[in-house]
Backbone bond lengths (Angstrom), bond angles and torsions (degrees), N, CA, C in turn:
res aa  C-N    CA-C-N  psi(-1)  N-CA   C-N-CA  omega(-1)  CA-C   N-CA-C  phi
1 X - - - 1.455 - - 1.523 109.30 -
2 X 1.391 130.09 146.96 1.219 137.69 -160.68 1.519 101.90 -98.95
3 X 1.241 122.69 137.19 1.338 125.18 159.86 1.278 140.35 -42.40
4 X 1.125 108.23 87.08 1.845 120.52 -177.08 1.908 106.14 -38.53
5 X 1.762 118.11 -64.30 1.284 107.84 158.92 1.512 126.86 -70.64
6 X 1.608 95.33 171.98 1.725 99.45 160.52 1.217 111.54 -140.99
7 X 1.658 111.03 169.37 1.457 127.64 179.65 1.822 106.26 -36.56
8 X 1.279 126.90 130.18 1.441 150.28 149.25 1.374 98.41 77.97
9 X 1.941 117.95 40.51 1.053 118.17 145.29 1.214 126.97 -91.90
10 X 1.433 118.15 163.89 1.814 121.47 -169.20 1.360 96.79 -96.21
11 X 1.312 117.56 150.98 1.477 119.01 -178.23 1.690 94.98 -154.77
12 X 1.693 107.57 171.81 1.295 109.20 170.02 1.361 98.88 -129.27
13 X 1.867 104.87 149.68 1.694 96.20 174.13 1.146 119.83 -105.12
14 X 1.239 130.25 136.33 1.699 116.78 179.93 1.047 106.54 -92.11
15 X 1.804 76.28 142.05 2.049 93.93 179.76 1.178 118.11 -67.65
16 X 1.605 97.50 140.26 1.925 95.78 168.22 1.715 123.74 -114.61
17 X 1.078 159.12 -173.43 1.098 152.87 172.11 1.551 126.84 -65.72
18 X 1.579 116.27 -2.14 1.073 121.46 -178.87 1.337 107.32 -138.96
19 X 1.480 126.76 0.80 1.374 126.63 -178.87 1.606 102.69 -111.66
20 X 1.410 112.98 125.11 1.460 108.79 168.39 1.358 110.38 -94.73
21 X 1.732 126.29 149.53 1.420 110.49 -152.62 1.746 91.33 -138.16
22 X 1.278 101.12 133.68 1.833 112.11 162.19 1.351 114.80 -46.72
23 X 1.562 134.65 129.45 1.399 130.72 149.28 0.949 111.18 -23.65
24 X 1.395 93.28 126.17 1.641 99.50 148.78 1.277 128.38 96.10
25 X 1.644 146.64 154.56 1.461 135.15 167.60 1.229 123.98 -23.43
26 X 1.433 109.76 148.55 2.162 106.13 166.06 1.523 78.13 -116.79
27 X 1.612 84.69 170.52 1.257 116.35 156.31 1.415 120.78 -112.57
28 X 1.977 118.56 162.95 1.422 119.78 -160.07 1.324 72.15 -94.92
29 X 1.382 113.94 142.25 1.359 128.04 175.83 1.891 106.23 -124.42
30 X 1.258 101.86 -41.72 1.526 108.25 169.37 1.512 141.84 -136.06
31 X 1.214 170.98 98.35 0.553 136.77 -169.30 1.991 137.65 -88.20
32 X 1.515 98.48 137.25 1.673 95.48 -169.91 1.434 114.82 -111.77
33 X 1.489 115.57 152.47 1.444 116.99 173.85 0.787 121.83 -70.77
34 X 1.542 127.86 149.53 1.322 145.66 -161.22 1.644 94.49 -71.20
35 X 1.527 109.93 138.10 1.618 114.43 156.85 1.206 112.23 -42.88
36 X 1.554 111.95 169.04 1.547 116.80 -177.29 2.093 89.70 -100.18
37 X 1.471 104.27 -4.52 1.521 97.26 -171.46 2.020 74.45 -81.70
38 X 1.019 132.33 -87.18 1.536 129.66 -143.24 1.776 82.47 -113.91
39 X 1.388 103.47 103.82 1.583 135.18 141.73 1.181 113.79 -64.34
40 X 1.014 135.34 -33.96 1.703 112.34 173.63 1.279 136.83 -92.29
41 X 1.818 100.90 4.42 1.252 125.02 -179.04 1.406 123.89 -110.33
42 X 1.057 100.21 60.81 1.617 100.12 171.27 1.816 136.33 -21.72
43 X 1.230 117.40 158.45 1.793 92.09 -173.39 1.853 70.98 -144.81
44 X 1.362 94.11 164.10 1.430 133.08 168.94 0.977 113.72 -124.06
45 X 1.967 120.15 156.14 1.244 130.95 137.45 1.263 144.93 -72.14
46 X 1.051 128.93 64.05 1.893 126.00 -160.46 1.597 122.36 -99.02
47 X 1.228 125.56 154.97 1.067 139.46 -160.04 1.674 121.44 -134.41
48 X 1.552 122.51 126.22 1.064 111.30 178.82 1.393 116.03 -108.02
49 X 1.175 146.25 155.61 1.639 153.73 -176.09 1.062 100.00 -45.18
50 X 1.719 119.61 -27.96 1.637 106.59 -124.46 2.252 76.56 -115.70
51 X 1.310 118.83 7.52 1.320 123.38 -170.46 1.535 98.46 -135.48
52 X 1.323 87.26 131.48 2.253 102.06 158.37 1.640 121.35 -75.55
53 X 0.885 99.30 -19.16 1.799 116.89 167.24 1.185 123.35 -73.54
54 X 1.475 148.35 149.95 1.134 145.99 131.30 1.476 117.71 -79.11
55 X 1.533 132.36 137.95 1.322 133.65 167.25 1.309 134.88 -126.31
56 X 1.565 109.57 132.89 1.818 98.00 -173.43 1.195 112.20 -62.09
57 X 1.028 123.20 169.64 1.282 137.72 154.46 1.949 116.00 -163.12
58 X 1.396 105.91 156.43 1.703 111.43 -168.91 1.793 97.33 -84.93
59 X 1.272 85.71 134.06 1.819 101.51 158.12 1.598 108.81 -20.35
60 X 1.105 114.54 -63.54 1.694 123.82 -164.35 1.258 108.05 -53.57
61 X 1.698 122.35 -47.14 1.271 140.74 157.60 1.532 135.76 -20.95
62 X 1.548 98.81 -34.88 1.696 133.34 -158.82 1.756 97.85 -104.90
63 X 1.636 83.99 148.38 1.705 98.57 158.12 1.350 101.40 -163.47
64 X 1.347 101.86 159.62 1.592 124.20 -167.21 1.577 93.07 -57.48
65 X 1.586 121.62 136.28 1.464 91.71 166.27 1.630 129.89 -78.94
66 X 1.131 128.38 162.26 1.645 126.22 162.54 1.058 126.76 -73.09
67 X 1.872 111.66 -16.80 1.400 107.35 -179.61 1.670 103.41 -77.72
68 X 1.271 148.61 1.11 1.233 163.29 -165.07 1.452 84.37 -83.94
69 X 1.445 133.39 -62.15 1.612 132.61 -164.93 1.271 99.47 -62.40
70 X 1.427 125.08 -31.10 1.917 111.03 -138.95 1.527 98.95 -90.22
């Protein structure tokens, strides 16, 4: 399956119950292939300002950000 984002787009990640998450937008920093467990779910590398880390996370996970409109 083809990558819905791309490189040095803004996205937001939604929180889940076990991930604590940096303020604010990431950025697409990489893109990665889908597991062989979920092929249709692509994952990325993204990064927020507000972190020294980069972190994967799955396509499904992601949304375009809104602060991009404002």
């Amino acid at each position: 399956m083809a990558h819905k984002f791309n490189i040095g787009q803004i996205v937001d990640l939604e929180p889940g119950m076990l991930r604590s998450l940096a303020p604010g937008p990431y950025e697409i920093r990489h893109l990665v292939p889908a597991s062989d467990r979920d092929p249709d779910d692509p994952r990325y590398r993204i990064k927020s300002i507000a972190e020294k880390h980069e972190r994967v996370a799955s396509e499904s996970d992601l949304t375009l950000s809104k602060a991009v409109f404002a």
